[in-house]
C-alpha positions in Angstrom: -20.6 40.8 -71.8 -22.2 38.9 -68.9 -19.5 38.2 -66.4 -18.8 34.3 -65.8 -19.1 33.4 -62.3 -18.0 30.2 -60.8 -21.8 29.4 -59.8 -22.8 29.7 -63.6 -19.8 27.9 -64.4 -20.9 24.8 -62.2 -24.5 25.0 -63.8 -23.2 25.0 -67.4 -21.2 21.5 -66.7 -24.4 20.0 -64.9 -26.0 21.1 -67.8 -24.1 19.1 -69.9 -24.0 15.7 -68.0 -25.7 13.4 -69.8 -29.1 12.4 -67.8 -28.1 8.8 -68.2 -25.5 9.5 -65.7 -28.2 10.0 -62.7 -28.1 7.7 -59.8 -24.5 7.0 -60.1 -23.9 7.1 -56.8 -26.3 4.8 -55.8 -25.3 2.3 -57.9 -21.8 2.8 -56.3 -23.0 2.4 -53.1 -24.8 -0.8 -53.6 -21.4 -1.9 -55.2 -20.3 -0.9 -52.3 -22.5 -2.5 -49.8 -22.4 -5.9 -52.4 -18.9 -6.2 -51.7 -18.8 -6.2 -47.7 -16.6 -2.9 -47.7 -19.2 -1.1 -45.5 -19.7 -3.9 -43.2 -16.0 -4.5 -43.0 -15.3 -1.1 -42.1 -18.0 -1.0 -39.6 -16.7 -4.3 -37.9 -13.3 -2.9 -37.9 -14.2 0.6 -36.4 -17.1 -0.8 -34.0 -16.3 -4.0 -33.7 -12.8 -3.7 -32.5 -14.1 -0.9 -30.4 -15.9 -2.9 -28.6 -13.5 -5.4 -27.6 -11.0 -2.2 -26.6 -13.8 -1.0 -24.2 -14.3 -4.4 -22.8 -10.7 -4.5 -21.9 -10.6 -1.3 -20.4 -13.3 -2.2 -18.4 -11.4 -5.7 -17.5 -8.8 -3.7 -16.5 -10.1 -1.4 -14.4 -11.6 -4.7 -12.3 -8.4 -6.5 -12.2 -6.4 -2.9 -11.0 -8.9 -2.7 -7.9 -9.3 -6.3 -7.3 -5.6 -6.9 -6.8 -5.2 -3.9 -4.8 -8.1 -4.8 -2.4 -7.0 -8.6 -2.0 -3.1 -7.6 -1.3 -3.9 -5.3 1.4 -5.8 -8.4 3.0 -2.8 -10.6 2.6 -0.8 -8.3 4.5 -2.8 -7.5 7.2 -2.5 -9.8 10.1 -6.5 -9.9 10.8 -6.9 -11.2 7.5 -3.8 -12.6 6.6 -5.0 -16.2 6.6 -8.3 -16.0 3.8 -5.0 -14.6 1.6 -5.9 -17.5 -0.6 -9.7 -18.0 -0.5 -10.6 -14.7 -1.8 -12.4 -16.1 -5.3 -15.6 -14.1 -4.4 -14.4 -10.6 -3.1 -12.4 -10.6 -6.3 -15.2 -11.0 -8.4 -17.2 -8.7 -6.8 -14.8 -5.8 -7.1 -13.8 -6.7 -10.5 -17.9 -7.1 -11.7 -18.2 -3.6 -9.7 -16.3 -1.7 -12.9 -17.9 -3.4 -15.7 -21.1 -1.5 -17.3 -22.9 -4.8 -17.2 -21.2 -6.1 -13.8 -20.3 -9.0 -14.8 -16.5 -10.2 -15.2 -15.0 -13.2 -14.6 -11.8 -14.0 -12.4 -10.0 -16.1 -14.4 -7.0 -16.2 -12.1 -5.7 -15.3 -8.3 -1.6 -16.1 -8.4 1.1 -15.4 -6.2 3.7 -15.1 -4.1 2.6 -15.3 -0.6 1.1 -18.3 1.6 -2.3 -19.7 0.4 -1.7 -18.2 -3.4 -1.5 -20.8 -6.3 2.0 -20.4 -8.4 1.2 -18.1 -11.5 1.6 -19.5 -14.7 4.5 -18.4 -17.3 3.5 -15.3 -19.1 2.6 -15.9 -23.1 3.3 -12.3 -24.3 -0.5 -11.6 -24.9 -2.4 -8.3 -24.4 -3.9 -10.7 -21.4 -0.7 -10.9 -19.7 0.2 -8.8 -17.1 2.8 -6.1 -17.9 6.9 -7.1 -17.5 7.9 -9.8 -15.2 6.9 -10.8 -11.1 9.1 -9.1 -8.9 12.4 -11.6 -7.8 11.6 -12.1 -4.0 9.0 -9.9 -2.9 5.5 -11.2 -2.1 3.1 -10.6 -4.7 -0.5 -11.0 -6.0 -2.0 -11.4 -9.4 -5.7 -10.8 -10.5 -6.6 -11.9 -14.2 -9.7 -11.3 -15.7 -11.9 -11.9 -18.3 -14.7 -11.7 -21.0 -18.3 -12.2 -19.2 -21.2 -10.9 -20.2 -24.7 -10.7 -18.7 -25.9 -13.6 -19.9 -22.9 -15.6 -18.0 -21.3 -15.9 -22.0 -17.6 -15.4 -22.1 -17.5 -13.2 -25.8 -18.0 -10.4 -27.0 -20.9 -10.2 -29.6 -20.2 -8.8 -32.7 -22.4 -6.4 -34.5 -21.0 -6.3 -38.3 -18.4 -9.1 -38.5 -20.7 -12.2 -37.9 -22.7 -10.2 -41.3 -19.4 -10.7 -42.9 -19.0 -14.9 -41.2 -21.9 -16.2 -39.7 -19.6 -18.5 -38.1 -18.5 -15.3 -35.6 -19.7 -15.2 -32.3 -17.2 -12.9 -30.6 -14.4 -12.4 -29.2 -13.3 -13.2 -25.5 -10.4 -10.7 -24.2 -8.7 -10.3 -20.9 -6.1 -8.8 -18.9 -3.9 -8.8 -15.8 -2.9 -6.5 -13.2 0.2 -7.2 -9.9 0.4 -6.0 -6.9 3.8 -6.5 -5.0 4.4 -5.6 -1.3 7.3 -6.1 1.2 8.9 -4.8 4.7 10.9 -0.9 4.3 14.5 -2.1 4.8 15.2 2.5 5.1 12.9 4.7 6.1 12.5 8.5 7.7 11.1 8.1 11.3 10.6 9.9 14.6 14.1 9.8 16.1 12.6 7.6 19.0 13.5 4.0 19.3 11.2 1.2 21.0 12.6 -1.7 21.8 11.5 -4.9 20.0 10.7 -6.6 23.9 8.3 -3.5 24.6 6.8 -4.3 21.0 6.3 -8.4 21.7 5.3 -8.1 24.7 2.2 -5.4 23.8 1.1 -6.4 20.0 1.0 -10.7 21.5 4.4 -10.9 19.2 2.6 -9.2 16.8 -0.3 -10.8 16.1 -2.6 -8.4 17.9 -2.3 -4.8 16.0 -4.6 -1.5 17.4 -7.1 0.0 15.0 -6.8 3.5 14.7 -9.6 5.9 15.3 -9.6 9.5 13.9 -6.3 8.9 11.4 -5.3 11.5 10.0 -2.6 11.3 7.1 0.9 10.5 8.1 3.9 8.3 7.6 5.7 10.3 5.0 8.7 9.9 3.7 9.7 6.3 3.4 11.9 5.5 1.0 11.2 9.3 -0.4 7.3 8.6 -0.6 5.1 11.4 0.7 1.7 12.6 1.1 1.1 8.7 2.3 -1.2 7.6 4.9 -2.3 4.9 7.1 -5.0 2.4 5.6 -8.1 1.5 7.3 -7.2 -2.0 8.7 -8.9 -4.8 10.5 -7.7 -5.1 13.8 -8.5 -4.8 17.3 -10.8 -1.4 18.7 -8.0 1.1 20.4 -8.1 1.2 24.2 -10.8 4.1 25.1 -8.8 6.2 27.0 -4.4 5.2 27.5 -2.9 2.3 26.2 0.0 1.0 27.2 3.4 3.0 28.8 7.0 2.7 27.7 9.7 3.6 29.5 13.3 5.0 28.9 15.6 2.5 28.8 16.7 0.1 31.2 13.8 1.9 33.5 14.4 -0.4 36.8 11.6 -2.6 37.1 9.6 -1.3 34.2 10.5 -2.2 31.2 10.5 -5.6 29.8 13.5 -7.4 30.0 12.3 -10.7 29.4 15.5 -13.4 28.5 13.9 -14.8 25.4 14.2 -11.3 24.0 17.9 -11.7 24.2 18.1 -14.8 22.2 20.3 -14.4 18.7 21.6 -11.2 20.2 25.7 -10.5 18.8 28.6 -11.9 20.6 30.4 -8.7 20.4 31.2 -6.5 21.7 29.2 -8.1 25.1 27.0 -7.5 26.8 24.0 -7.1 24.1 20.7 -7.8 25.4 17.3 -8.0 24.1 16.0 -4.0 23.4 13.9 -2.8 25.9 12.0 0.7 26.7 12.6 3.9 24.4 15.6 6.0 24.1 16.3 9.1 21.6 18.3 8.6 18.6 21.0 11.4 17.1 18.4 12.9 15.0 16.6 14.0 17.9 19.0 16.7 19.0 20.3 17.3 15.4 17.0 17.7 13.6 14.5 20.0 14.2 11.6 17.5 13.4 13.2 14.7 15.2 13.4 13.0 12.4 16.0 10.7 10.9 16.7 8.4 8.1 18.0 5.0 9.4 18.4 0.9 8.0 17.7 -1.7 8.9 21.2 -3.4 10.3 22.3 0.2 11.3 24.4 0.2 14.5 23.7 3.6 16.1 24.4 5.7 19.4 21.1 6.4 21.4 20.5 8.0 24.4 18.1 7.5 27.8 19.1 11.1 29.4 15.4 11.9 30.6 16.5 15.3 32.2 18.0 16.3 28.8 15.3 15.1 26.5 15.6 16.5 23.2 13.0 19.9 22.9 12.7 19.2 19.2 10.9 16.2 19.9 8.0 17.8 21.6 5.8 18.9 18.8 5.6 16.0 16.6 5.0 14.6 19.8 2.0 16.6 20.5 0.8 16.8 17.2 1.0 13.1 17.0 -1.2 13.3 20.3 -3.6 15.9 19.1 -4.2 14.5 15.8 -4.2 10.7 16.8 -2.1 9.8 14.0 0.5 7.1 14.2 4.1 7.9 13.7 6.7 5.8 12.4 9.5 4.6 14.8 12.3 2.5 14.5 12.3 -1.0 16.3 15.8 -2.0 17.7 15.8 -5.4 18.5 19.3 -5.5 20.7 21.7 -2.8 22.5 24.7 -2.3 24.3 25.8 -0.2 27.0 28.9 -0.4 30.3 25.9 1.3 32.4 22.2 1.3 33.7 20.3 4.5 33.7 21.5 7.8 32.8 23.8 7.0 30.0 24.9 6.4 26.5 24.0 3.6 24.7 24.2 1.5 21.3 21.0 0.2 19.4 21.0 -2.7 16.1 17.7 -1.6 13.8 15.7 -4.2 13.2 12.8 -2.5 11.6 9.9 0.0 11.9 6.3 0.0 13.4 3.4 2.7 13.3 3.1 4.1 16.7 -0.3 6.0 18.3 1.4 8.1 21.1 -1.7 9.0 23.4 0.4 10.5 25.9 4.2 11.7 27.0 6.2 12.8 29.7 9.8 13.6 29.0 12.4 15.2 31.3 11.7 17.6 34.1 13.9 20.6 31.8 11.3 20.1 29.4 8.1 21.0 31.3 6.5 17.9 31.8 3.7 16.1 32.0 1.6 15.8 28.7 -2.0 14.5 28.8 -2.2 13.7 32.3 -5.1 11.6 32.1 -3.5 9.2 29.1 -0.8 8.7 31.1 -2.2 7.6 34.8 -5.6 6.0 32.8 -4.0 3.3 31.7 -4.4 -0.6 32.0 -2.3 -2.4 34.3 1.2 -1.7 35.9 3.7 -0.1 36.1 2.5 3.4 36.4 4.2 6.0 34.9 4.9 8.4 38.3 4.3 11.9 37.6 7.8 14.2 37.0 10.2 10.9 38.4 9.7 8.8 35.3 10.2 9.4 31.5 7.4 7.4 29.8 5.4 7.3 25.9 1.7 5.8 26.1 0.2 4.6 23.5 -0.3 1.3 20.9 1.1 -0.3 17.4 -1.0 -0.1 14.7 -0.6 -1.4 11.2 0.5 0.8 8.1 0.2 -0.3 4.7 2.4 2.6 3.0 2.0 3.2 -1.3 5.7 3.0 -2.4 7.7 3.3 -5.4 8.1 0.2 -7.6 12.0 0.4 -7.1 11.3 0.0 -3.3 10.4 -3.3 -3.6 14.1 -4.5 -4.8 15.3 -3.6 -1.3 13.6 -5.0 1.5 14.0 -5.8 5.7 13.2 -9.4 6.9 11.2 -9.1 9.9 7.7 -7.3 9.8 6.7 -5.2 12.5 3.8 -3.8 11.2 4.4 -1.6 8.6 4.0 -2.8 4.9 5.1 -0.7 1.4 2.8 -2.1 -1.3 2.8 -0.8 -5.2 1.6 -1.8 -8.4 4.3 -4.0 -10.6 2.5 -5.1 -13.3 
C-alpha cells in the first residue's frame, strides 16, 4: 500500500474544503481594514514612532545647546550675553534635528541675566530630577517645530482614524550646572592671590592658550580632562609675566589692599604674594598634592633647596604649553623675610601657562632663557640670583562629576567644574 506522506495528507484536506470557502481571507481582511484595526495598529507603531524620534532629536538639541551656552556664562569674555543667548541656542538645537528646525521654548537659570525656571510638572518635557541647591545653573527646553514653522507632529494613520488629529507637539529639557572646585590635585606650587590680581586686572583679563594640550587631571578624582577653548585675550608672543619666591625684596607685589580681610591671628598675616613650594613638593614625586580650600598649610621659599621633583612637570608644562593647576593662597604668615618657613590659607585654584623657570642654583638652573629675560616690563628675573616662574592665568572649564557640584569654593579664580544635572 502507497505510503501516506504528510504532503499527500495536506492535499487530501484541501481537497475536501468546500470551494465556497475561497477568498476567506480576504474577506477577513476587509473586516479587518472596515474596523480601523490596521490603521490603529499602524498609528500606534508609526505614529508613536514618530513622536519618539522627534524627541530624541529634541533632545540631542537641548543636550548641546545647554552645554554650549553654560560654558559662555562662565567665561569671563562672555560672561555678560549669559542671558541674551535666544539665537545661539536655537541654532545649536536646529543643528541636530533632521529638518533643522526646533524651537527653544525656554533658557532658565541660576546665574545673572537668566530668567527663574518654572516648577517642574512631572512630564516627559521636564528635565530629569530637581535644580541643583546653590550651584549656578542653566536650562535649555525645547520643542516641536517642523519645517514649515508648525509646532506638531503630523500624523500619518491616526488623523485616518479622527480627522480632527493634527499631531502631536513634544518636548524636552536638558541642565547644566557649574561651580568653583572647593579640593582639587594641583602642582605643589602656590601663587599668591596679589601676584594673581595684579596680572589677570583682578581677574577680568584671562590669557588664551595656544597649542593646549590635555591637562588638569585629577580634580575632585576626574581625569583625562582638559582645558576648553575660551575667549579671552591672545597669549604674550614670547614671556609673560615673572613671579617670584616669596617675600622676593622689591619684586613681588605687596600691595596693602591685598591684605584687607586677612585673620587676626596669629599676626602678622598679610596679603599672599610671590610663589613658594608646598609639602607635596618634596614628598611627592609629581609635585603634586591634594589641598582645600580653607586649608592652613606650611610652605616654603628655600630657593637653594628647591624641590627636584618639581622640575619635570615643570618642563613638561613648558614644552607642551599646557596650563597646570595651582593653588591660590590668598594670606600667609611667617617671623621672617627670605629664606624661611612659612604658613599659607588656600583660597582657591587657577590654570597656570608656565613659559619659563628658574629654581635654585643646586638644581641646575636657568630654564628657557629667553622666556625668562623676554619679558614685559620690570622686575627682571636676574639670571642664577633670583628664583622666578614666567608665564600667564588662563581659564579652565573642567567636566566634573555630578556629586562635585554639592561641594563648592566661593571665590573664582579661573577655573570652573561644569556637568550635566538634568
Amino acid at each position: 500500500m502507497r505510503r501516506l506522506t504528510r504532503r499527500h495528507w495536506w492535499d487530501r484536506i484541501l481537497a475536501r474544503r468546500p470551494s465556497g470557502e475561497r477568498g476567506a481571507v480576504a474577506v477577513i481582511a476587509a473586516a479587518v481594514m472596515g474596523g480601523g484595526l490596521l490603521f490603529g495598529m499602524g498609528a500606534l507603531v508609526i505614529d508613536v514612532g514618530k513622536l519618539y524620534d522627534e524627541r530624541e532629536q529634541l533632545q540631542s538639541g537641548a543636550d548641546l545647546a545647554s552645554w554650549a551656552l553654560a560654558k559662555r556664562c562662565i567665561t569671563a569674555a562672555t560672561r555678560a550675553q549669559c542671558g541674551a543667548q535666544a539665537a545661539l541656542a536655537a541654532t545649536l538645537a536646529g543643528s541636530n534635528a533632521k529638518d533643522s528646525a526646533t524651537n527653544v521654548s525656554a533658557i532658565c537659570g541660576r546665574f545673572a541675566g537668566l530668567s527663574t525656571c518654572a516648577a517642574q510638572t512631572a512630564k516627559l518635557s521636564d528635565c530629569v530630577g530637581t535644580p541643583p541647591a546653590t550651584a549656578n545653573y542653566l536650562q535649555v527646553q525645547t520643542s516641536t517645530k517642523e519645517a514649515d514653522g508648525t509646532t506638531k507632529v503630523p500624523p500619518v494613520f491616526a488623523n485616518l482614524l479622527d480627522s480632527s488629529n493634527t499631531g502631536s507637539s513634544v518636548g524636552a529639557c536638558s541642565r547644566v550646572a557649574w561651580g568653583i572646585p572647593s579640593t582639587a590635585t594641583v602642582l605643589a606650587i602656590g601663587i599668591g592671590r596679589c601676584e594673581f590680581l595684579n596680572m589677570t586686572n583682578s581677574g577680568l583679563v584671562y590669557n588664551l592658550v595656544s597649542g593646549v594640550g590635555g591637562l588638569l587631571t585629577g580634580v575632585l578624582g576626574d581625569t583625562g580632562t582638559a582645558v576648553a577653548g575660551l575667549l579671552g585675550v591672545a597669549p604674550p608672543a614670547t614671556g609673560g609675566q615673572l613671579v617670584f619666591i616669596h617675600d622676593t625684596i622689591g619684586k613681588v607685589n605687596t600691595s596693602p589692599a591685598c591684605s584687607v580681610g586677612a585673620p587676626a591671628s596669629p599676626p602678622p598675616w598679610t596679603g599672599g604674594n610671590g610663589f613658594g613650594f608646598l609639602d607635596g613638593a618634596y614628598s611627592d614625586a609629581n609635585c603634586v598634592q591634594t589641598v582645600t580650600v580653607g586649608d592652613v598649610l606650611p610652605a616654603s621659599d628655600l630657593g637653594v633647596l628647591a624641590p627636584v621633583n618639581c622640575l619635570a612637570p615643570l618642563q613638561n608644562a613648558v614644552t607642551t604649553g599646557s596650563p597646570v593647576l595651582v593653588p591660590i593662597y590668598d594670606y600667609q604668615w611667617n617671623p621672617l623675610i627670605n629664606l624661611s618657613a612659612y604658613t599659607v590659607r588656600i583660597a582657591g585654584f587657577a590654570a597656570f601657562v608656565v613659559r619659563g623657570y628658574q629654581l635654585g642654583l643646586l638644581n641646575g638652573v636657568l630654564k628657557t632663557v629667553g622666556s625668562l629675560l623676554n619679558v614685559s616690563g620690570n622686575p627682571t628675573c636676574t639670571v642664577v640670583v633670583d628664583y622666578c616662574i614666567n608665564g600667564y592665568f588662563t581659564q579652565a572649564i573642567i567636566p566634573a562629576p555630578s556629586v562635585s557640584i554639592g561641594s563648592l569654593g566661593t571665590t573664582d579664580y579661573g577655573v570652573s567644574l561644569i556637568t550635566r544635572v538634568g
